[in-house]
C-alpha positions, 0 to 999 in steps of 0.5 A: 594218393600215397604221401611219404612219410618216411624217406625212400629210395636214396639215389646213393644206394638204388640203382637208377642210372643205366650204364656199360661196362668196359666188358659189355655188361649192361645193368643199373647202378647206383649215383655213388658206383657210377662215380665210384666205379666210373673208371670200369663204366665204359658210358651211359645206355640211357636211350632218351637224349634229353635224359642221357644229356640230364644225366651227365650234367647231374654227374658233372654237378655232383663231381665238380662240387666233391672235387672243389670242396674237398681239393678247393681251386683245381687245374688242368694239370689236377684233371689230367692227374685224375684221368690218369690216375682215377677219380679222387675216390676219398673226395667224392665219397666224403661230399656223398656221405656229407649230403646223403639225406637230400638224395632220397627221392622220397622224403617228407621236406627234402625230396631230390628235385622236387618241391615238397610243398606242392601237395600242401600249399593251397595254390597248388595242392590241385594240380595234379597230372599223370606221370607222362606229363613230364616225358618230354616226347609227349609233352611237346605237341600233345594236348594235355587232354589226351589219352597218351598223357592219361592213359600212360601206365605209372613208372617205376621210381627210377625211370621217373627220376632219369623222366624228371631230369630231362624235363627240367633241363629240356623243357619248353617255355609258355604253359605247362599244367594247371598254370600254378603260381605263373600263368607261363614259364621259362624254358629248361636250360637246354631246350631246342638245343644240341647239347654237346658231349666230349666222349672218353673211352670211359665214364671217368674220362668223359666226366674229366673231358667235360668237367667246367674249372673252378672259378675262385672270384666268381659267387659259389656256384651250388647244385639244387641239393646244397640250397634250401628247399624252394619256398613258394615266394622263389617259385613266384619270383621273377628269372634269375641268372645262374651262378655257373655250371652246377646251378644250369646243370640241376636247375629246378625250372618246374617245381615237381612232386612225385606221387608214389603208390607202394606196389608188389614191384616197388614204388610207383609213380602214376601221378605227380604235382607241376607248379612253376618252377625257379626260372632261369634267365639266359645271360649272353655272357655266359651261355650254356657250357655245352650248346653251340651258338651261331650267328644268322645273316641278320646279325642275330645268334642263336643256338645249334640245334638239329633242323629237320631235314639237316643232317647235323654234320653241316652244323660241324663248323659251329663247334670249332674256333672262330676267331673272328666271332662272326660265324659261331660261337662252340660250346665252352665244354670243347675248350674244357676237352681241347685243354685236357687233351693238350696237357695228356699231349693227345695231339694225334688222337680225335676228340669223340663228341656226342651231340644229343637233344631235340628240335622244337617249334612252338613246343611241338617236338620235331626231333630228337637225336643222339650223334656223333662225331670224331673231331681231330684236335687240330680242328678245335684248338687251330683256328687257321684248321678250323678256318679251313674246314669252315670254308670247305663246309661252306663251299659245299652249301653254296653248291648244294645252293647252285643244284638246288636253284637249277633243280627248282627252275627244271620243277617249274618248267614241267609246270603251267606258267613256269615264269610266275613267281608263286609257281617257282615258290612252288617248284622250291617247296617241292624240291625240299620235300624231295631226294636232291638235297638228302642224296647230296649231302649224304654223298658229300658225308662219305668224305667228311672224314677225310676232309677233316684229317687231310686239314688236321694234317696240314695237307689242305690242297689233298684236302681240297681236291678230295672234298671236291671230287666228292661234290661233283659225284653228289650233284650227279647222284643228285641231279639224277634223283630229282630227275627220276622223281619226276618221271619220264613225260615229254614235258619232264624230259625237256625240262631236264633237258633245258637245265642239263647245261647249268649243271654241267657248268657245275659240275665243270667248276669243281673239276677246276683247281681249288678256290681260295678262302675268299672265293668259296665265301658265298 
């Protein structure tokens, strides 16, 4: 092992962060061009989404805190001047030049994110792994004994950075390696979420459409590198809540350490110390800025997140108003863009929103994602549009939820005792793994766009009846998928045949006039 011994690699002058420009070039650059230039960025290319979500909110930290020490309480009217205007260049650089010397990723006392004392400390001076134990896509469900954790070549000092970042923020909760200091640990801030992003046309305008307000009453909220190093007794120390957004956003949830190795190619990452890190207690007051959360038929809310098997687009009326909290809850950075659009007077223009992040259970990663959405304004800031789309959305679960019931009861008669209850168990599992509800609602997804603008637009009742039509052909592209899953046996073709009138009733219900918001409640 190689201990520093002098500082290296400063996050303000290496390049680390990927990006595009506005003329298509792709290179990396460093934390002061990405603020500095962020006006000729046209987004980040970072492929990882738990890293590309990290990312953003460590740029959303470093600005927020350079605009507020240097403008002190701004508003929207200041944001809107900025995304007219540019970034207050005089501002973030002044904050850069205050706190380049806890920007060094390498540093005998001070290194970015990461805890000195771990190699010192004799409670952790042994908990040593391979670098690949804090990339989140092998840490979820594999064995820290196996060969993808050490075996994995070292990364370079910028790819480990853009690892660590998504780690902190992603991480799951339970054990982590060599169960120093805490025989468990919290979660990362965003773990098992969909993270929403609202998108500008630019580096500069996303971070101005996602940027939280300044909030005088409220204990200074203050990122990772304004605090003082964390001692061994704050890593010991019980959860806290965080003080805001730039607290959650660099959040040291595990205490981590770099190991470099100097090499022919620069500096090398192969092995690092974990350790438990400052725990982060949730707060139902003030959840995450950037994760939607729903509430489930028992009453319970939980966070929006990518399920296998679901399309995302079906979680879409989790990011628009509720205005009687009964359903969701959207990701307060909506609110933050909807603001910012209404002061430009953006009204006819859609808000473009990236959702990023994985899905997870029990620490085992099911999947990662990055998507995205164009949501017209009206969505967002119009609770009776919002409303609209919610219902319409519904209305296609609860026919999916009709098909899927039909569907299920023809499975289980081309089997022996089709009445029993476990060969109907059966017969729904089969269906689930099967094409009926992919075919269904990629079908459905054709018109989703439309749904959305005729609502936006006023014009519910073409909204209605587009949507409709939509449905009806998927449960027949549906219907004819499952059946031609199953074969053409003499048992298979009666079972079909048996439930060809249910789903011609289906079908005959949404050629009748639209329902009413009360009668598309299932």
């Amino acid at each position: 092992m190689t201990r520093t011994t002098a500082p290296a690699f400063n996050l303000l002058d290496e390049p680390w962060i990927p990006i595009r420009r506005l003329n298509g070039e792709c290179c990396d650059v460093s934390l002061t061009e990405a603020l500095m230039g962020a006006d000729t960025i046209a987004t980040l290319t970072e492929p990882a989404p738990t890293s590309l979500i990290a990312l953003h909110r460590l740029l959303l930290a470093v600005l927020h805190r350079a605009l507020s020490s240097h403008h002190g309480h701004w508003k929207d009217a200041d944001r809107a001047r900025w995304y007219r205007e540019g970034l207050p260049e005089d501002a973030i650089r002044a904050y850069l030049d205050q706190w380049r010397e806890r920007f060094w990723l390498f540093h005998p006392e001070e290194p970015f994110m990461q805890v000195a004392g771990l190699a010192d400390w004799e409670e952790t001076s042994s908990a040593c792994f391979s670098v690949s134990s804090i990339t989140i896509n092998l840490l979820y469900g594999s064995s820290l004994f196996e060969h993808e954790i050490y075996d994995a070549p070292a990364l370079d000092a910028a790819l480990a950075l853009r690892r660590l970042l998504g780690y902190l923020q992603f991480t799951p909760g339970g054990f982590f390696p060599g169960k120093k200091l805490k025989s468990s640990e919290r979660a990362g801030p965003v773990v098992n979420s969909a993270a929403i992003l609202p998108l500008g046309d630019t580096l500069a305008h996303t971070l101005l459409l996602g940027l939280h307000p300044t909030h005088q009453r409220q204990p200074e909220d203050l990122p990772a590198w304004e605090r003082q190093p964390p001692s061994i007794g704050a890593l010991r120390a019980n959860a806290q809540l965080a003080t805001g957004p730039n607290d959650r956003y660099t959040r040291q949830t595990r205490a981590i350490l770099f190991v470099p190795e100097e090499t022919a190619d620069g500096i090398q990452i192969r092995q690092v110390f974990v350790a438990a890190g400052l725990s982060l207690e949730d707060d139902e007051k003030a959840p995450d800025p950037m994760v939607s959360s729903r509430q489930t038929k028992d009453g319970k809310v939980v966070r929006v997140s990518f399920q296998e098997g679901r399309a995302f687009w079906r979680e879409l009326p989790t990011l628009v108003p509720d205005a009687s909290g009964k359903f969701s809850h959207p990701a307060a950075i909506l609110l933050w863009a909807t603001h910012l659009y209404e002061r430009l007077g953006r009204f006819d223009i859609p808000v473009p929103v990236l959702v990023a992040g994985l899905a997870s259970d029990q620490a085992k990663l099911l999947r990662w994602r990055i998507d995205r959405f164009d949501l017209p304004l009206p969505l967002i800031n119009n609770p009776e549009a919002a409303a609209e789309f919610r219902d319409q959305i519904r209305y296609a679960e609860d026919v999916y939820f009709r098909l899927r019931m039909i569907s299920a009861e023809m499975i289980a008669e081309t089997m022996p005792d089709p009445a029993h209850k476990d060969t109907r168990a059966r017969a729904k599992s089969i269906l689930d793994k099967g094409p009926t509800a992919p075919v269904f609602f990629s079908a459905a997804e054709r018109a989703l766009a439309a749904l959305m603008q005729r609502i936006a637009a006023g014009d519910v009742e073409g909204a209605h009846q587009h949507w409709r039509q939509q449905l009806k052909l998927a449960v027949q592209r549906a219907w004819s998928a499952t059946g031609q899953a199953f074969g053409d046996s003499p048992r298979v073709m009666r079972a079909i045949a048996r439930a060809d009138p249910s789903v011609r009733r289906l079908i005959r219900s949404l050629e009748q006039p639209a329902m009413t918001s009360e009668e598309t409640s299932p």
